[in-house]
N, C-alpha and C positions, 0 to 999 in steps of 0.2 A: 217726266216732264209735265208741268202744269200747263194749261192752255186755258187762259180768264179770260171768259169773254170770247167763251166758245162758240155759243150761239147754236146753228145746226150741225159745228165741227169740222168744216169746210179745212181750218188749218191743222188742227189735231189729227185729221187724217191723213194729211202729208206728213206731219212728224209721227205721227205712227211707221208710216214705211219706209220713212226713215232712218229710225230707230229699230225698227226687224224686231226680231226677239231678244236683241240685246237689252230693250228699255220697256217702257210702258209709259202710255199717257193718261193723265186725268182731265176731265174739261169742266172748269166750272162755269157754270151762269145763273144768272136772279132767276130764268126763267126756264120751268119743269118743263113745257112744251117743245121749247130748242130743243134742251138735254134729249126727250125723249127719238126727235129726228134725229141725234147724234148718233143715240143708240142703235138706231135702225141703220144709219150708216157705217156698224163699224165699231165705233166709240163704246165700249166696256164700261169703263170707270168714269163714272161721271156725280157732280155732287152741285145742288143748287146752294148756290152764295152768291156774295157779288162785292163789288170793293167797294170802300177801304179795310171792307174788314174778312177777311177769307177765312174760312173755316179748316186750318191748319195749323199745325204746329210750327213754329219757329225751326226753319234749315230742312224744312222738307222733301224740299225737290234740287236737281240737280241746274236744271233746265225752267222757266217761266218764260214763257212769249205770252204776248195781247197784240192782236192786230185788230189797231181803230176802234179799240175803247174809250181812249184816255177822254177823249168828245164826249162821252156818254155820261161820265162819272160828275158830284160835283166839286170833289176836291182830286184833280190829279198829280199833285206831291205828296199827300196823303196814298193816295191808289198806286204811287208807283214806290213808297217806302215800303208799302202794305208786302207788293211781289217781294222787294229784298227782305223782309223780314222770315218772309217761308224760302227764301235761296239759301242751299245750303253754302259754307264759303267756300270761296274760288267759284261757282257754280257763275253764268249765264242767265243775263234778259235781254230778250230780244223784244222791243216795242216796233208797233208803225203806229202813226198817225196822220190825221190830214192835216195840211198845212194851212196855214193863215193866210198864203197869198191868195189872192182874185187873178184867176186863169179860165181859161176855156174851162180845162178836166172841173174848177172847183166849182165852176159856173153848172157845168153839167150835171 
């Protein structure tokens, strides 16, 4: 499972336990200093990049989540063709984003 936009690892840790020993995660992010907290949490396999251009090979992973990237990035149909090009087929993405409405939460 890849997890872009891991940051401190916060989600990669959940899909680590998961996933048991049956898988393994990687987390990538632009930035060494996250990675390195990830790594203190847990997180093994970790690799600084950042979208739209991932430092993988094409059908890598089984598994791709981004929770509340796609905000960050400046092109996100580039950043989210980017995860399918390293999905292997038939394989799984799971995105979250924030939404465009004006509410309390987005006000908060």
């Amino acid at each position: 499972m890849l997890d872009v936009g891991s940051g401190t690892g916060a989600v990669a840790r959940v899909a680590a336990r998961a996933l048991g020993a049956e898988g393994s995660v990687v987390a990538v992010d632009p930035s060494a200093p996250m990675l390195e907290a990830a790594r203190r949490g847990g997180i093994d396999l970790t690799v600084v990049g950042m979208l739209p251009h991932l430092p993988f090979v094409a059908g890598s992973f089984d598994v791709v989540l981004s929770a509340f990237v796609l905000t960050h990035v400046d092109d996100a149909v580039a950043s989210v063709r980017e995860m399918g090009r390293v999905l292997r087929p038939a394989g799984r993405v799971g995105l979250s984003a924030w939404g465009a409405s004006a509410d309390d939460f987005t006000r908060a």
